[in-house]
C-alpha positions as CSV (number, residue, x, y, z in Angstrom):
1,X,64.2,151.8,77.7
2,X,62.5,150.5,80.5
3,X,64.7,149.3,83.5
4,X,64.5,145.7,84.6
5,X,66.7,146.3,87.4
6,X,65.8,143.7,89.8
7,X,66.3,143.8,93.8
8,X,68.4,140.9,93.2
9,X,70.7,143.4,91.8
10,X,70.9,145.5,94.1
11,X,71.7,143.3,97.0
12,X,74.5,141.4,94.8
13,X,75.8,144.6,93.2
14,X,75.0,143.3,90.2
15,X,77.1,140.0,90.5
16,X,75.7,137.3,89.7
17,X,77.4,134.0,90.8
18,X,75.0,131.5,88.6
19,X,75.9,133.3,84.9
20,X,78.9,131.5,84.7
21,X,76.5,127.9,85.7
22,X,73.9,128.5,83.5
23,X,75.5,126.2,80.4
24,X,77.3,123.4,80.3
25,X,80.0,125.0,78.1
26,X,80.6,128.1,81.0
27,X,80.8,125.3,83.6
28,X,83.3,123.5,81.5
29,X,85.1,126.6,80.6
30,X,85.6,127.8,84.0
31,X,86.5,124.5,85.7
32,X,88.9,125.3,88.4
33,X,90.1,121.6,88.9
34,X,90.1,118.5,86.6
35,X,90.5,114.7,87.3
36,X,93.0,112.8,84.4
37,X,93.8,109.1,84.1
38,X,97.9,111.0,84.9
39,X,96.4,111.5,88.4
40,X,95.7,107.7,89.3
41,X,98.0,105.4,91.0
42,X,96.6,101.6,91.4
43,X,97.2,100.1,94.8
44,X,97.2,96.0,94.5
45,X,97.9,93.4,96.7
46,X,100.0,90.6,95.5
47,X,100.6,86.6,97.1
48,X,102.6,83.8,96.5
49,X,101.7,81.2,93.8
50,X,100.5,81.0,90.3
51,X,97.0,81.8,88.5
52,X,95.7,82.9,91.6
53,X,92.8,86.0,91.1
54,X,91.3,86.1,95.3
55,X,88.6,88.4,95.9
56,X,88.8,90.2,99.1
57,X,85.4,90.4,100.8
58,X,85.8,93.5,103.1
59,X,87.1,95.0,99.4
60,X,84.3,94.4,96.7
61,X,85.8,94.6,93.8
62,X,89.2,94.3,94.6
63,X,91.8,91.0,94.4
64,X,94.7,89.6,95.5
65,X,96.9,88.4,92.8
66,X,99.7,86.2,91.8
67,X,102.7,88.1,90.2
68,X,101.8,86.5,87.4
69,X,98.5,88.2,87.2
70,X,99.9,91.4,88.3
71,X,101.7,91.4,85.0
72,X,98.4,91.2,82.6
73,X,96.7,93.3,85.5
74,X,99.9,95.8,84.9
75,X,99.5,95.9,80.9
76,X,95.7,96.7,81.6
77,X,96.4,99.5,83.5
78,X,99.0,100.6,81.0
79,X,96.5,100.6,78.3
80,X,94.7,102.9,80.3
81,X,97.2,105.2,80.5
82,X,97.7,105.1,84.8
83,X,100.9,105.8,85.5
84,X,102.2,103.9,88.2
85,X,101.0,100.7,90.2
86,X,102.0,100.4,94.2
87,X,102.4,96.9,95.3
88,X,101.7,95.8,99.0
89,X,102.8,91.8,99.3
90,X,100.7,89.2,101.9
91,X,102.9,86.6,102.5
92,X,102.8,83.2,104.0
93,X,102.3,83.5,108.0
94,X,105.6,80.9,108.1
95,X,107.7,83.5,106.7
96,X,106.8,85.8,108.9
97,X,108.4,86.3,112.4
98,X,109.2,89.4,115.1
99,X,111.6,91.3,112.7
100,X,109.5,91.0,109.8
101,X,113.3,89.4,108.1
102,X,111.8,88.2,104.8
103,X,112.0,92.2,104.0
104,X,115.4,91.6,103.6
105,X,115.6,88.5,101.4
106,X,116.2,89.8,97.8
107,X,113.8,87.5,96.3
108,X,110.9,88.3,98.3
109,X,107.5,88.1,96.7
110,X,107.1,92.0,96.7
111,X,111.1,92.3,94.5
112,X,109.2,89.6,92.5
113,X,106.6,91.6,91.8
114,X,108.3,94.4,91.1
115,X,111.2,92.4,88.8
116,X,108.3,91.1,86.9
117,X,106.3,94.0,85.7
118,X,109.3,96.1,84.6
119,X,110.8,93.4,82.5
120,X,107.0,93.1,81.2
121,X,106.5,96.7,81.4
122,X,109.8,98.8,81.5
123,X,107.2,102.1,81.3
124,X,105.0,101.8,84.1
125,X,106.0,103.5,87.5
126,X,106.7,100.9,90.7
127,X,105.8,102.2,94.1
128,X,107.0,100.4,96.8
129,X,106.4,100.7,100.6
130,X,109.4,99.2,102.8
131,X,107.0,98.9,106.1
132,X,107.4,95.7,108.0
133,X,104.0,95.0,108.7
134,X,103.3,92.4,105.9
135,X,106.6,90.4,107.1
136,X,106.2,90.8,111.2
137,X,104.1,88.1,113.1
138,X,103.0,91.0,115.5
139,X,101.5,92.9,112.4
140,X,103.2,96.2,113.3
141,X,105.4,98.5,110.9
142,X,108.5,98.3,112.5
143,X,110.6,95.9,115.2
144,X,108.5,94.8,118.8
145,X,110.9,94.4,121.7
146,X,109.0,94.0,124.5
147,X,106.2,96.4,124.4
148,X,108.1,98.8,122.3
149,X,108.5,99.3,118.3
150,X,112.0,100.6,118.1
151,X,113.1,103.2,115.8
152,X,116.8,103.3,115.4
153,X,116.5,99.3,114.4
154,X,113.5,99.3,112.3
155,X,115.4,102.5,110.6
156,X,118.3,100.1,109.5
157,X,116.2,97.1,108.4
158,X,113.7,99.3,106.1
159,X,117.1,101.2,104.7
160,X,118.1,97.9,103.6
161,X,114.7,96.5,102.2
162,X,114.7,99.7,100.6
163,X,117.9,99.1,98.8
164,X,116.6,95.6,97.7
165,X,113.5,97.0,96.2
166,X,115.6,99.5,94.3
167,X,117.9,96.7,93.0
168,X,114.7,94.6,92.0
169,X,113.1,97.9,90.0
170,X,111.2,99.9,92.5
171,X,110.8,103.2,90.7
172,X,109.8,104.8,94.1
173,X,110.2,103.8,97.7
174,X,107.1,104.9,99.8
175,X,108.6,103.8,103.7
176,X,105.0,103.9,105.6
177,X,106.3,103.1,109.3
178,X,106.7,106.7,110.6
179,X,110.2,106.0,112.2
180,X,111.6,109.2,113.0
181,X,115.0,109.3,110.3
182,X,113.9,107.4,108.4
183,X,113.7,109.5,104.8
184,X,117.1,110.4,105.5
185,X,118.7,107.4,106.5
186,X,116.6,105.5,103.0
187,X,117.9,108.7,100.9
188,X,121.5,107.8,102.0
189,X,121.1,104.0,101.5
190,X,120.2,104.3,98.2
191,X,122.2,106.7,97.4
192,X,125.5,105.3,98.6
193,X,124.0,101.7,96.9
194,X,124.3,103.8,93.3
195,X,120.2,104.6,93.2
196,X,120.2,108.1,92.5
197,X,117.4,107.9,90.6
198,X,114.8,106.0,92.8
199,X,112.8,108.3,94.2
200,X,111.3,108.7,97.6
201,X,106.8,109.3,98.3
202,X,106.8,109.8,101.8
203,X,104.1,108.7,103.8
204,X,104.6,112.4,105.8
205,X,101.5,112.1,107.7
206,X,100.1,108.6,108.4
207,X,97.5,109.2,110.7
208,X,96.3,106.4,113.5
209,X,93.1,105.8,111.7
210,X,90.1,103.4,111.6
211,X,89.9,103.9,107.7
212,X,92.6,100.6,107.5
213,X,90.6,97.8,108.5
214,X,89.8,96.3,105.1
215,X,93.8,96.8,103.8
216,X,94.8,94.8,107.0
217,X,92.1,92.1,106.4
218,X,93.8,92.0,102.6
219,X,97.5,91.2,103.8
220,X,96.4,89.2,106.3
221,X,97.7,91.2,109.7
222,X,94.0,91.9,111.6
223,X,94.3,88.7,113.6
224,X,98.4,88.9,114.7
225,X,98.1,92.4,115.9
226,X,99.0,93.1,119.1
227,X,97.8,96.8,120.4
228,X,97.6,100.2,118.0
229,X,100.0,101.8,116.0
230,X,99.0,105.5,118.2
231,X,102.8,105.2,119.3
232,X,104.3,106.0,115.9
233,X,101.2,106.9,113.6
234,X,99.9,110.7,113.9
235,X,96.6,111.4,116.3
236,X,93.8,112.3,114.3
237,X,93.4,115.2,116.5
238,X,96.7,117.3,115.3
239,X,97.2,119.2,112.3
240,X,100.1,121.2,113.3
241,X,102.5,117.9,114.2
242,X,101.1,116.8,111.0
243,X,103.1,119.6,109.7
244,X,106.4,119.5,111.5
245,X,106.3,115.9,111.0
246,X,106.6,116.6,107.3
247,X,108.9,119.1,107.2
248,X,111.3,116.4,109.0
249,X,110.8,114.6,105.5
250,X,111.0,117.4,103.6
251,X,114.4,118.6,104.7
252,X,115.5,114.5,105.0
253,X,115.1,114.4,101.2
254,X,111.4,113.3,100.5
255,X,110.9,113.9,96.4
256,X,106.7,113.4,97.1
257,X,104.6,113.7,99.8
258,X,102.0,111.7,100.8
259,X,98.4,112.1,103.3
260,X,96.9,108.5,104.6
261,X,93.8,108.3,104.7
262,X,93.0,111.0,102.3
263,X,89.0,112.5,102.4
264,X,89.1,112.9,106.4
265,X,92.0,114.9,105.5
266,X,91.8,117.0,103.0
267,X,92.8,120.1,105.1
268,X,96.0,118.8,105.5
269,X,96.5,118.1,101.6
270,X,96.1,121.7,101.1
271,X,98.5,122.4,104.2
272,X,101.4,120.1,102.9
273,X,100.9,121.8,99.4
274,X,101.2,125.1,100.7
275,X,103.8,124.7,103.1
276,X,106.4,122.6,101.3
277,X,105.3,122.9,97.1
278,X,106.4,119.5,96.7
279,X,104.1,117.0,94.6
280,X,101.6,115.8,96.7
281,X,99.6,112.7,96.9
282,X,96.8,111.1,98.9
283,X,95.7,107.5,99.7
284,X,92.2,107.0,99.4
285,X,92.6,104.0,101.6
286,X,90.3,100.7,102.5
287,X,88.0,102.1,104.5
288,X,87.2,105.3,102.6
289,X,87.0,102.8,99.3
290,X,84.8,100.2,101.1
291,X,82.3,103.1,102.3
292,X,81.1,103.7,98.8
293,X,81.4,100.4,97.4
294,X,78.8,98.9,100.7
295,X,76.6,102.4,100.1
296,X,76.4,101.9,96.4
297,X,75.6,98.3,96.7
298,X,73.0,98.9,99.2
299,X,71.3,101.5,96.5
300,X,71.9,104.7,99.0
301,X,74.7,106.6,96.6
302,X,75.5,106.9,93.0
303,X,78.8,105.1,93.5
304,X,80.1,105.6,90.5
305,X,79.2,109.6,90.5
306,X,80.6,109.5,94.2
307,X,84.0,107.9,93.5
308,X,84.6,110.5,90.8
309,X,83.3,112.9,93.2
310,X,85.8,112.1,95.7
311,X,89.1,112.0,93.6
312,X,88.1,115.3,92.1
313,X,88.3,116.6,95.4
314,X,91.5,115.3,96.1
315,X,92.7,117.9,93.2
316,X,90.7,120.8,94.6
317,X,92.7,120.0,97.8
318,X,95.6,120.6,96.2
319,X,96.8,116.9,95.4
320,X,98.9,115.8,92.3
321,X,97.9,112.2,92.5
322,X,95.9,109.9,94.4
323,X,96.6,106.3,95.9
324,X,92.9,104.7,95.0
325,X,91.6,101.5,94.9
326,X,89.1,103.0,92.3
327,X,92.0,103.4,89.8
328,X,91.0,101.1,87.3
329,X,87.1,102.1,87.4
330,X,88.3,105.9,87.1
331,X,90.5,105.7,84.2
332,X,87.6,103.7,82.4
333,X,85.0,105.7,83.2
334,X,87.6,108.7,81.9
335,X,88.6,107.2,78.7
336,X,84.6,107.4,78.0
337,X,85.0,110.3,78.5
């Protein structure tokens, strides 16, 4: 028989990388990671009023919406099979003032919210984020005294807003303000207020990013705030304080962590998921969702191919979920198929 032995295979050692590429059944067949609709987790933004569907410009694509809309949005996304919904509220700018105290009033538009889609839709998960930054006329997360966001304070006003969105139906409290304490003082709150069962998605390493602008133009807090968020939000620049910071939650009581922004950050996805095994998540926030959207609407990317692109990496990173504004788009585009 005469040899075909190819210099090719004799610098590989006779591997060759592309035989399980040449088919579209191999490809399929050895697929390390896959992208489901069980993976997605819709982030909307809700306001006061009735009948009210408000396109946000920085956000092609995406609205604000009454809570009645929510609801049929809700059942939409049900149908699709996504599994939970996260709500972020932009209320009136009279309601809001220097403690952000309409987080504490039980029947604030984001317990609404909540309240109405589980009595509409007992089935669907409700993620809820207990950050004061919707309710403070400063836009920041937490409490300004002075020049100074203070921790121990904010700590006991988001431990109470926490227990209200619990009582209203929150399935999952997701505090987003970086306090130092806080996972363990929320875990206790709800605990001692009989909710057991509510869970807690930690935001364990919110970095002090320019990926946000869009979500702040959305509830309405780009114009009221006053400085950056660098002294409680993680530096871009450290990885390892990433860490520590969420083993704090970890050992507070976190059920989930969760990476914001997510693609810029992938490395720590896979660190978190190492380190800790807990189910991890990332928020494929404004910016990152505005990027394609602007790119694809200028003709430069394939935005749909792109967005599905992007969440699939979010599993090779080693992420159980994703936070993405793309929800919707992805689980119609999966149940094509």
């Amino acid at each position: 028989m005469q040899d075909k032995t190819h210099l090719v295979d004799e610098i590989t050692g006779h591997r060759r990388m592309r035989r399980n590429r040449k088919a579209d059944w191999t490809r399929r067949l050895v697929q390390e990671s896959r992208l489901t609709v069980d993976d997605l987790i819709w982030p909307v933004f809700i306001v006061p009023g009735s009948n009210i569907l408000d396109p946000i410009p920085a956000m092609p694509g995406v609205n604000r919406m009454s809570v009645d809309r929510l609801v049929e949005a809700a059942k939409e996304a049900a149908d699709l099979g996504i599994p939970a919904i996260a709500t972020f509220p932009n209320i009136e700018m009279e309601l809001r003032d220097e403690t952000g105290s309409n987080a504490l009033e039980a029947n604030n538009l984001i317990n609404q919210a909540t309240a109405a889609v589980k009595k509409a839709l007992p089935n669907i998960g409700m993620i809820t984020d207990v950050a004061l930054d919707p309710f403070t006329s400063h836009g920041h997360d937490g409490i300004l005294r002075g020049d100074e966001i203070v921790n121990d304070e904010t700590v006991e006003q988001v431990v109470r807003a926490a227990v209200l969105q619990a009582d209203a139906g929150s399935d999952i409290i997701s505090p987003s303000e970086m306090m130092d304490g806080r996972i363990g003082a929320i875990r206790r709150g709800l605990d001692a207020a009989g909710h057991q069962n509510v869970g807690i998605m930690s935001y364990a390493t919110k970095f002090s990013s320019g990926y946000y602008g869009p979500y702040r133009e959305a509830i309405s807090t780009a114009g009221l705030l006053k400085g950056d968020k660098a002294s409680y939000y993680i530096s871009p620049a450290n990885g390892m304080e990433a860490i520590r910071d969420a083993a704090l939650d970890v050992e507070e009581g976190a059920d989930m962590l969760m990476v914001k922004p997510g693609l810029p950050y992938l490395d720590i996805c896979w660190r978190l998921k190492e380190n800790f095994g807990l189910p991890t998540f990332a928020y494929q926030v404004s910016g990152e969702y505005t990027q394609i959207k602007a790119a694809a609407m200028n003709g430069w990317i394939d935005g749909e191919r792109v967005m599905m692109e992007t969440l699939l990496c979010f599993k090779r990173a080693g992420c159980d979920g994703v936070l993405t504004y793309f929800a919707m788009e992805a689980a119609r585009k999966l149940a094509k198929g």
